[in-house]
Biopython code that builds the backbone (N, CA, C, O; Angstrom):
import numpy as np
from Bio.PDB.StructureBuilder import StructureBuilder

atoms = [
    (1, "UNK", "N", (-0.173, 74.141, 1.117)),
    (1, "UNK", "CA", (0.241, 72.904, 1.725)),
    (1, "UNK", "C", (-0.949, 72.122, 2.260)),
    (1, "UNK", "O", (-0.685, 70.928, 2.402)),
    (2, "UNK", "N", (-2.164, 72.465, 2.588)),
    (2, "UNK", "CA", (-3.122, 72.044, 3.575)),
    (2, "UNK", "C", (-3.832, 71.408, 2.032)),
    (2, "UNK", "O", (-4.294, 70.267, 2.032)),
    (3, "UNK", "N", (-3.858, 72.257, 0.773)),
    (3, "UNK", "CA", (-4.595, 71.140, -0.387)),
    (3, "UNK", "C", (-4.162, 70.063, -0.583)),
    (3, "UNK", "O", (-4.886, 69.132, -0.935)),
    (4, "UNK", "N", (-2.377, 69.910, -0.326)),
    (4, "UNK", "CA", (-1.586, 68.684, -0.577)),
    (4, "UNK", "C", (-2.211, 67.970, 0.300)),
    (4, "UNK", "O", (-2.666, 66.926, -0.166)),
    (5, "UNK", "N", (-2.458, 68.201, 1.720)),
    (5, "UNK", "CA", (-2.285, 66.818, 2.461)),
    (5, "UNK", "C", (-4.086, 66.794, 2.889)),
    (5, "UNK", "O", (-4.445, 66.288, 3.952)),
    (6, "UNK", "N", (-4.830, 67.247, 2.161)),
    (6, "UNK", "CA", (-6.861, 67.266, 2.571)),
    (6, "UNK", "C", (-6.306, 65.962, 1.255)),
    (6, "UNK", "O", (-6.485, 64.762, 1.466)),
    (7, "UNK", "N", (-5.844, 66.325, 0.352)),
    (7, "UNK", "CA", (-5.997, 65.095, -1.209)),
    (7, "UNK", "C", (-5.102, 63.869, -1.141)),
    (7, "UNK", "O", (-5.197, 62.989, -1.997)),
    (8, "UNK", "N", (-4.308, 63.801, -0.224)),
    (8, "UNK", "CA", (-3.061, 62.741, 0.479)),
    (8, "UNK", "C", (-3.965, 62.113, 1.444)),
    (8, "UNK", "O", (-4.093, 60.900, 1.278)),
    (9, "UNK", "N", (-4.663, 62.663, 2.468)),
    (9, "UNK", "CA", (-5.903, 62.281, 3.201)),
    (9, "UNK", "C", (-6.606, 61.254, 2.205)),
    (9, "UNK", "O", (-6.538, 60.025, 2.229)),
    (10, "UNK", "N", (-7.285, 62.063, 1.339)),
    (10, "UNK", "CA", (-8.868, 61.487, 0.769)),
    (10, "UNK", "C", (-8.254, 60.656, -0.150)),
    (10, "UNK", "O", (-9.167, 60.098, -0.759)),
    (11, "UNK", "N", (-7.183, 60.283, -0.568)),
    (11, "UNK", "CA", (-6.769, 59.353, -1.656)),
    (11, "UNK", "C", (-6.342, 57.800, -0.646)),
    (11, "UNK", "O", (-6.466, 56.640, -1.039)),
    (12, "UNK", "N", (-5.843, 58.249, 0.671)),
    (12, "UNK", "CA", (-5.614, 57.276, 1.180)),
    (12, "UNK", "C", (-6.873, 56.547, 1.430)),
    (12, "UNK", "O", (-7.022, 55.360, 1.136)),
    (13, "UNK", "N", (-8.085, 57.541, 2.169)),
    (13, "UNK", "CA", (-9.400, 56.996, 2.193)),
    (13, "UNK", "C", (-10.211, 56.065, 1.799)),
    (13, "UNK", "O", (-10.957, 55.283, 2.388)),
    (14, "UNK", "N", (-9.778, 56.405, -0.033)),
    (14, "UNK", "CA", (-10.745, 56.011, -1.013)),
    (14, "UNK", "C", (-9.605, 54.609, -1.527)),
    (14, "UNK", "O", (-9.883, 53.897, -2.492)),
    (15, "UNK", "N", (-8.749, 54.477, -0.960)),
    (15, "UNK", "CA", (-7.792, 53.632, -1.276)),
    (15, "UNK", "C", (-8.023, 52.583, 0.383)),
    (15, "UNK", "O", (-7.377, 51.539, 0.470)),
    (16, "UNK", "N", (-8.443, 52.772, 0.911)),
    (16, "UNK", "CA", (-8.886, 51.921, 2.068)),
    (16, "UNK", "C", (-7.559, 51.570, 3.050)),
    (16, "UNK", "O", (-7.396, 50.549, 3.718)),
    (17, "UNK", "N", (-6.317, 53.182, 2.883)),
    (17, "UNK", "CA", (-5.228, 52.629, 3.138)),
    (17, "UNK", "C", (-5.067, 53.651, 4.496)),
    (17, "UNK", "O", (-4.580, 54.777, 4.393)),
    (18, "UNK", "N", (-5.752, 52.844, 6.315)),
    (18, "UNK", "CA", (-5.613, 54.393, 7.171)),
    (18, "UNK", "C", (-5.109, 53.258, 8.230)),
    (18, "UNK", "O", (-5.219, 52.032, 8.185)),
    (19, "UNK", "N", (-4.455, 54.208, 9.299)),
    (19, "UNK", "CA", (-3.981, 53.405, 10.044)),
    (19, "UNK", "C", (-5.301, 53.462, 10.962)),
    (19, "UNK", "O", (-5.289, 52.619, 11.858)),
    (20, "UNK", "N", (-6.340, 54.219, 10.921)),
    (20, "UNK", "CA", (-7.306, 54.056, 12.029)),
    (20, "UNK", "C", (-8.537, 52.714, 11.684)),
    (20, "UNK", "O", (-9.705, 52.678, 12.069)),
    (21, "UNK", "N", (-7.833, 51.747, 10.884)),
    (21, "UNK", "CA", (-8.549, 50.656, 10.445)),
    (21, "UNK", "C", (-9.901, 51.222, 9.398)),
    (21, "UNK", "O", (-10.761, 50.391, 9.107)),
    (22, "UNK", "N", (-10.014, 52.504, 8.921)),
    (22, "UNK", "CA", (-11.315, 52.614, 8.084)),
    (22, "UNK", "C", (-11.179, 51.257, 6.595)),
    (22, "UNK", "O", (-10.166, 50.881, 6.005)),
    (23, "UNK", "N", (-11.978, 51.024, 6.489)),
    (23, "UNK", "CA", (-12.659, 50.602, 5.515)),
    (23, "UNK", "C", (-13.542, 50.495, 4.796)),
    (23, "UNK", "O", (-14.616, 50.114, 5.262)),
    (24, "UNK", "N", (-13.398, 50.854, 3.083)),
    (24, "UNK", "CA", (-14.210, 51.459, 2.077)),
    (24, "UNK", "C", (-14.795, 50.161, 1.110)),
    (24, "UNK", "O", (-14.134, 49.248, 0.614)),
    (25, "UNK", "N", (-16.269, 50.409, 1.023)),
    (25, "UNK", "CA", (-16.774, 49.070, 0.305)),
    (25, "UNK", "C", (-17.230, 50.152, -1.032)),
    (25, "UNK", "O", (-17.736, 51.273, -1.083)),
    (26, "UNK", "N", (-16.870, 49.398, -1.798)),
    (26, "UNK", "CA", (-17.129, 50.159, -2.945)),
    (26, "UNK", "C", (-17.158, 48.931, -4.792)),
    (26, "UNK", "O", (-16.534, 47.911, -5.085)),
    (27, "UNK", "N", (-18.242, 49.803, -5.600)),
    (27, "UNK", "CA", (-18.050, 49.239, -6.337)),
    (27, "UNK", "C", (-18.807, 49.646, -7.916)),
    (27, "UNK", "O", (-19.836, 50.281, -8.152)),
    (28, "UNK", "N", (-18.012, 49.115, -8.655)),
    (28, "UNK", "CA", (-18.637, 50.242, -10.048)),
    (28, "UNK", "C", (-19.706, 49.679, -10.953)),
    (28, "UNK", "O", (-20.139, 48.530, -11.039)),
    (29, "UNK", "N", (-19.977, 50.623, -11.513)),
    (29, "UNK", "CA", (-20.927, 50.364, -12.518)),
    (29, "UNK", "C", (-20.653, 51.469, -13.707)),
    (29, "UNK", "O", (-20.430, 52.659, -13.485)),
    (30, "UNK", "N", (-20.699, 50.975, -14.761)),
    (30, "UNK", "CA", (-20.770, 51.521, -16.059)),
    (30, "UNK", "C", (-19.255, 52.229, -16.371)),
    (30, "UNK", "O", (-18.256, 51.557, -16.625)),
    (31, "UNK", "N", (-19.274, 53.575, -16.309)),
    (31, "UNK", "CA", (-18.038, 54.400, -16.005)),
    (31, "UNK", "C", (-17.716, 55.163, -14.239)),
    (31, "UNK", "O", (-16.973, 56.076, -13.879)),
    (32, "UNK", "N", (-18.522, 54.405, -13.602)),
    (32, "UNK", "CA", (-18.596, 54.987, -12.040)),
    (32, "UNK", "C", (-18.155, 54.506, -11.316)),
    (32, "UNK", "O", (-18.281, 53.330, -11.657)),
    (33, "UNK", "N", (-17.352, 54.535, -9.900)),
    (33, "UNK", "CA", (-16.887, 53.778, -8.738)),
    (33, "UNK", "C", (-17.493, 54.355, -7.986)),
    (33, "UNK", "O", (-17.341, 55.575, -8.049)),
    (34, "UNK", "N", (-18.503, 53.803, -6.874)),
    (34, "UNK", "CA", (-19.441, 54.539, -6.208)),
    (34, "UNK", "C", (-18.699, 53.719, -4.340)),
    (34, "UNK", "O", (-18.427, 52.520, -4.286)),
    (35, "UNK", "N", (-18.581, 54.330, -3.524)),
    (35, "UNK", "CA", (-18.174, 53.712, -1.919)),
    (35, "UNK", "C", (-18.971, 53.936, -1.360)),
    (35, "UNK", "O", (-19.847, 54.698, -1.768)),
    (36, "UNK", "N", (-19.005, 53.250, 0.042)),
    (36, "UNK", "CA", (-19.316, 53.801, 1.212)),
    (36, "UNK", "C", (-18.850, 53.171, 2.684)),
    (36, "UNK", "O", (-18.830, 51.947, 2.821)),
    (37, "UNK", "N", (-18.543, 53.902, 3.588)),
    (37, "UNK", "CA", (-18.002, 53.791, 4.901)),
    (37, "UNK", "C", (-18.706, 54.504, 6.330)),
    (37, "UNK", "O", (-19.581, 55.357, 6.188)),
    (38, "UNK", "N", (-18.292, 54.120, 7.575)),
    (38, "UNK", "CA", (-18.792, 54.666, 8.389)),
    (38, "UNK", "C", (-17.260, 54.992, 9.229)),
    (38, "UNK", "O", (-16.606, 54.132, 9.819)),
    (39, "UNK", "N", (-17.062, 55.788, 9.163)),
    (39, "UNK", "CA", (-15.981, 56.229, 10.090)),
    (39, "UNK", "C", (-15.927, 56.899, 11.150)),
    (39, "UNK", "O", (-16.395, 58.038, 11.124)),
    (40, "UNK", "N", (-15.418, 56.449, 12.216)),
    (40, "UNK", "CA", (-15.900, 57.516, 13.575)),
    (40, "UNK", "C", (-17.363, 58.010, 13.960)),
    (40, "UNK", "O", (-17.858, 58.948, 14.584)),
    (41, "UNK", "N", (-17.867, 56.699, 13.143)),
    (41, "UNK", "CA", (-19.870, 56.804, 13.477)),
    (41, "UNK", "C", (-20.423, 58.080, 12.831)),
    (41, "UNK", "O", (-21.382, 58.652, 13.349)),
    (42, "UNK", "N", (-19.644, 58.703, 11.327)),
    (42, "UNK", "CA", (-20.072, 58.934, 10.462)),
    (42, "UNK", "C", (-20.006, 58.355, 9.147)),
    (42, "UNK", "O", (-18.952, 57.964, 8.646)),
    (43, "UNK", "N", (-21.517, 58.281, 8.394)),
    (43, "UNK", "CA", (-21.887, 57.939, 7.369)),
    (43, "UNK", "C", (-20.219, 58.691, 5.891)),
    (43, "UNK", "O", (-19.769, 59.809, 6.144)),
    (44, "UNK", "N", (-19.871, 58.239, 5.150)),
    (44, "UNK", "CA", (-19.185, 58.554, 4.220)),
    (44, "UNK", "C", (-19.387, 58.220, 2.699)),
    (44, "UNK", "O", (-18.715, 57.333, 2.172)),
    (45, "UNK", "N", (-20.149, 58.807, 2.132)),
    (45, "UNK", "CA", (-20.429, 58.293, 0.626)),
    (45, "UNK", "C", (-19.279, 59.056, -0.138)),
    (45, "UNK", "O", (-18.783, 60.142, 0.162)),
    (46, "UNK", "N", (-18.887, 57.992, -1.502)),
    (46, "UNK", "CA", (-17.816, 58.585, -2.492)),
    (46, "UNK", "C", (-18.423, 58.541, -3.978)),
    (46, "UNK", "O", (-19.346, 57.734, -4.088)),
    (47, "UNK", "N", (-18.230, 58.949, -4.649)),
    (47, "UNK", "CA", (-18.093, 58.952, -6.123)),
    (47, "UNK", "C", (-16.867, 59.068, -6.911)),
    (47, "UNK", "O", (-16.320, 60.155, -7.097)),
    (48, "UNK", "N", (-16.347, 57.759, -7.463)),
    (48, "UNK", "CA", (-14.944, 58.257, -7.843)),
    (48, "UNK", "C", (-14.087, 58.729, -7.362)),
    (48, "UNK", "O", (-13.285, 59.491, -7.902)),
    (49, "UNK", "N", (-14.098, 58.252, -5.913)),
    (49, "UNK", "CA", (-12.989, 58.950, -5.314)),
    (49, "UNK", "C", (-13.388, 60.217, -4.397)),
    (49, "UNK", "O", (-12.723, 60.520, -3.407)),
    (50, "UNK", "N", (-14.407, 60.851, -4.767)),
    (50, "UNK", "CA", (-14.717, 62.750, -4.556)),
    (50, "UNK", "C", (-15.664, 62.077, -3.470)),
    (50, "UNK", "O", (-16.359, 61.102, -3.757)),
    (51, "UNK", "N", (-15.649, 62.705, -2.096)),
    (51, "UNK", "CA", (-16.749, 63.047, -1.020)),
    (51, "UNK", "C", (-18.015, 63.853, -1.259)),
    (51, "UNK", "O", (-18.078, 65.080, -1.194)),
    (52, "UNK", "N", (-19.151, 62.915, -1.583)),
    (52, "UNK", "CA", (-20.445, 63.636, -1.551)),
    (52, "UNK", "C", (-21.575, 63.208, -0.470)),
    (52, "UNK", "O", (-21.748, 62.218, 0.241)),
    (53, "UNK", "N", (-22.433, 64.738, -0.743)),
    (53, "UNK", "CA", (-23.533, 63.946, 0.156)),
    (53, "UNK", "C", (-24.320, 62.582, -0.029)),
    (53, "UNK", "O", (-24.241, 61.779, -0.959)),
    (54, "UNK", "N", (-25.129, 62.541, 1.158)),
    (54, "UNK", "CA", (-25.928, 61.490, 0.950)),
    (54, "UNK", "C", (-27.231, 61.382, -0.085)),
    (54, "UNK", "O", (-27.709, 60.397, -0.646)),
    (55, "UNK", "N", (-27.579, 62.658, -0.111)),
    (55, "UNK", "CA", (-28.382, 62.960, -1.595)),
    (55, "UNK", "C", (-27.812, 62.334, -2.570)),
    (55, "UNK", "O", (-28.234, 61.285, -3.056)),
    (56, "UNK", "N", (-26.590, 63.072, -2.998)),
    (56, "UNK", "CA", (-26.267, 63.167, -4.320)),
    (56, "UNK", "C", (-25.559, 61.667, -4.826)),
    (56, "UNK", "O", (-25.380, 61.267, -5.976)),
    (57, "UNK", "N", (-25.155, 60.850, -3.213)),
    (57, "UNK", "CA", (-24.965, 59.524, -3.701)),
    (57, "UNK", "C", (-26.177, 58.498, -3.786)),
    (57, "UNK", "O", (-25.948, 57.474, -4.432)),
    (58, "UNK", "N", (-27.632, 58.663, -3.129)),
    (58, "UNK", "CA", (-28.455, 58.384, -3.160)),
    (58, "UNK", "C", (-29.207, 58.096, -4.806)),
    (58, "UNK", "O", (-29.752, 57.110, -5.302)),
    (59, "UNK", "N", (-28.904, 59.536, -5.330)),
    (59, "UNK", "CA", (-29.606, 60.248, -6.530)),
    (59, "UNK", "C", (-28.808, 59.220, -7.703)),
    (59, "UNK", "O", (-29.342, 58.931, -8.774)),
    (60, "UNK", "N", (-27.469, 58.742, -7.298)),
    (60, "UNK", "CA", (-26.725, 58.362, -8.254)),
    (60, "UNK", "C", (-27.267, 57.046, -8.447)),
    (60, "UNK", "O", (-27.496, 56.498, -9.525)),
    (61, "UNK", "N", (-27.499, 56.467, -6.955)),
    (61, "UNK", "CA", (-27.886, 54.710, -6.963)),
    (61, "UNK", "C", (-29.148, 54.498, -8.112)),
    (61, "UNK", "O", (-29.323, 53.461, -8.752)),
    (62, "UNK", "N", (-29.970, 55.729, -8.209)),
    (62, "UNK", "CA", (-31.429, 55.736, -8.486)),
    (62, "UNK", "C", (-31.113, 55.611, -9.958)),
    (62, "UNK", "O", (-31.839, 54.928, -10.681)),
    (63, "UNK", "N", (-30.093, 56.224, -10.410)),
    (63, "UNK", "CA", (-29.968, 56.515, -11.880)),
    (63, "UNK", "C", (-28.981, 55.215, -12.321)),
    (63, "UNK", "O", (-29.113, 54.837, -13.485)),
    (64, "UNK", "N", (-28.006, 54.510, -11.477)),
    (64, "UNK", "CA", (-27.432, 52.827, -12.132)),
    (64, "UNK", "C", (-28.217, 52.069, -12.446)),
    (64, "UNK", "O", (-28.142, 51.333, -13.430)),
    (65, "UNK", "N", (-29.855, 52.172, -10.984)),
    (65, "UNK", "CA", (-30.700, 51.676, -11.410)),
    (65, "UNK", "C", (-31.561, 51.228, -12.484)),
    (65, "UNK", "O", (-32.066, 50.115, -12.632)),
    (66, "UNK", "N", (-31.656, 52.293, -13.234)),
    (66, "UNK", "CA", (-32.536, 52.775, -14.307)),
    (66, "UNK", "C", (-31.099, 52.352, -15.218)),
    (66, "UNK", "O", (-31.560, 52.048, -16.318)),
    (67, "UNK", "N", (-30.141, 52.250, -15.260)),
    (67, "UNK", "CA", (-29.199, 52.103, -16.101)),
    (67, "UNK", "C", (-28.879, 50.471, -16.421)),
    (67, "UNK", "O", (-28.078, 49.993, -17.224)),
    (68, "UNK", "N", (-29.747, 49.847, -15.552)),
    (68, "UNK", "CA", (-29.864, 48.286, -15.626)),
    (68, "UNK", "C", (-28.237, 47.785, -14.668)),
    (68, "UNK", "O", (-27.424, 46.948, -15.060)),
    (69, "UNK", "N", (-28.150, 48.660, -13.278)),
    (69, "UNK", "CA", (-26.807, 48.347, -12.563)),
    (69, "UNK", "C", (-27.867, 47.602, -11.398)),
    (69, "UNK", "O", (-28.980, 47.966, -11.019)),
    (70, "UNK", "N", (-27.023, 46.392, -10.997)),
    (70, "UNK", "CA", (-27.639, 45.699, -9.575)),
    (70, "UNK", "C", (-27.900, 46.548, -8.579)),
    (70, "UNK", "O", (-27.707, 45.862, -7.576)),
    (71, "UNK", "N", (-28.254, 47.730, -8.194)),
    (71, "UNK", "CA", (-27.873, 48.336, -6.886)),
    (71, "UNK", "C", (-28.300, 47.521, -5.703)),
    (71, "UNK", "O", (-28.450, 48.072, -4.612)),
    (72, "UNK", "N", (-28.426, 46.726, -5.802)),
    (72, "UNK", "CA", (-29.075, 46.129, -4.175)),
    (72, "UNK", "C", (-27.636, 45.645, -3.594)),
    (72, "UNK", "O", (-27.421, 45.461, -2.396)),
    (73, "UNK", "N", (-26.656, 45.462, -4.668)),
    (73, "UNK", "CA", (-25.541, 44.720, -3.841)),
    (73, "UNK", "C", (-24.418, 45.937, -3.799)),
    (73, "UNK", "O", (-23.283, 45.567, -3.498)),
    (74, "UNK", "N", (-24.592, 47.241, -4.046)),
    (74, "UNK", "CA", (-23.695, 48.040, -3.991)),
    (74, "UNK", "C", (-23.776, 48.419, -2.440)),
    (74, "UNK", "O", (-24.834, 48.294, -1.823)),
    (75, "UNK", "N", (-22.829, 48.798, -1.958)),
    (75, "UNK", "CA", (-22.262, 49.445, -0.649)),
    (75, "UNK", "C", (-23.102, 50.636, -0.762)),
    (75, "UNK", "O", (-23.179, 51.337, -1.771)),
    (76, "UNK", "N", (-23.795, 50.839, 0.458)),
    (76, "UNK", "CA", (-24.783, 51.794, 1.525)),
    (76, "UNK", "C", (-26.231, 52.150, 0.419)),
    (76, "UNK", "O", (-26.906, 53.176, 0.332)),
    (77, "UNK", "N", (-26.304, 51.175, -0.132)),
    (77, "UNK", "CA", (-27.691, 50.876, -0.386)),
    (77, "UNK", "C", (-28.604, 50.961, 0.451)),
    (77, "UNK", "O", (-29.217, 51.981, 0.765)),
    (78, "UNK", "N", (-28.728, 49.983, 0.821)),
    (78, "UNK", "CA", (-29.929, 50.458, 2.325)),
    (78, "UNK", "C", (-29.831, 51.241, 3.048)),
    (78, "UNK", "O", (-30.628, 51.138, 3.980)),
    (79, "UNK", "N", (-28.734, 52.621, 3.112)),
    (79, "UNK", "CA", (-28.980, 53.822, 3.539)),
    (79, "UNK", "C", (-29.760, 54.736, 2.722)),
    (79, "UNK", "O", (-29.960, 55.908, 3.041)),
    (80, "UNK", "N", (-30.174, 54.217, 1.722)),
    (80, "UNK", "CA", (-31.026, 55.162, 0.937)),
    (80, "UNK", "C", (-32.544, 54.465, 0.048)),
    (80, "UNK", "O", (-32.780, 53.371, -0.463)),
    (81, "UNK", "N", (-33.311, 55.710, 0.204)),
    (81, "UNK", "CA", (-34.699, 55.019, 0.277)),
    (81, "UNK", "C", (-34.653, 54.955, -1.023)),
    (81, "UNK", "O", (-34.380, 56.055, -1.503)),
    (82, "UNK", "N", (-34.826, 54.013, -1.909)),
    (82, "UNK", "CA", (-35.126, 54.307, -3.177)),
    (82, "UNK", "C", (-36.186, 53.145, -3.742)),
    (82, "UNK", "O", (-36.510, 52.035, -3.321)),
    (83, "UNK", "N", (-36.627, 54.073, -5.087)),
    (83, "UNK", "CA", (-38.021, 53.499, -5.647)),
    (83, "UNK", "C", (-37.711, 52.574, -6.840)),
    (83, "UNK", "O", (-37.533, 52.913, -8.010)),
    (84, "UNK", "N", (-37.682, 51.277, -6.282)),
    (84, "UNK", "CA", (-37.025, 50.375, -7.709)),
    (84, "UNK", "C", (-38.058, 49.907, -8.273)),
    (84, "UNK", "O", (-37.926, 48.939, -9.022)),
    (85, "UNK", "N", (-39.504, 50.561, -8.017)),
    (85, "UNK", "CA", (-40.880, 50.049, -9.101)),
    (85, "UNK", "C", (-40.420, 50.516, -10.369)),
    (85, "UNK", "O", (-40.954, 49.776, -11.195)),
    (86, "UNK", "N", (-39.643, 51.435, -11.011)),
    (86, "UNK", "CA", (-39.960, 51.617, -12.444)),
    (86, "UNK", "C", (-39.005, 50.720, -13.358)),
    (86, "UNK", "O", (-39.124, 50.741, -14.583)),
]
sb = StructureBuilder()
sb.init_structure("model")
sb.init_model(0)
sb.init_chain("A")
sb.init_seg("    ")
for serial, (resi, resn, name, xyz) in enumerate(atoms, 1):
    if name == "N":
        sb.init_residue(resn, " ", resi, " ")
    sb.init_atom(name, np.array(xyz, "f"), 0.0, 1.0, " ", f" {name:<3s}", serial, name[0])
structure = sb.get_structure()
């Protein structure tokens, strides 16, 4: 019962649908929907929906990049340091 309602949770999340006013900025590139939020004065990165770290959403921005995706206008960009010389 607790898997039903952690994925009833995170769908409402990623759906920007909470009664505690969260709101998810999010936006895709290629085959990806990438978010991000601050909720309760924590940082929240998504991929498709799925909760990841800040690495691994970081790592992702780096690679739209290189994929010819705008990242400067994607949501929690400037939470992550990245190298747009190449």
């Amino acid at each position: 019962m607790s898997i039903a309602l952690v994925t009833l949770l995170l769908s409402m999340i990623f759906l920007g649908i909470s009664a505690s006013g969260f709101v998810l900025d999010s936006k895709d590139c290629a085959d990806d929907r990438i978010g991000y939020s601050v909720h309760s004065g924590q940082e929240l990165f998504f991929i498709n929906g799925d909760l990841v770290d800040k690495s691994l959403f970081c790592n992702a921005l780096q690679s739209y990049y290189i994929n010819h995706c705008s990242v400067e206008e994607f949501p929690g960009f400037s939470h992550c340091w990245l190298d747009l010389s190449q």
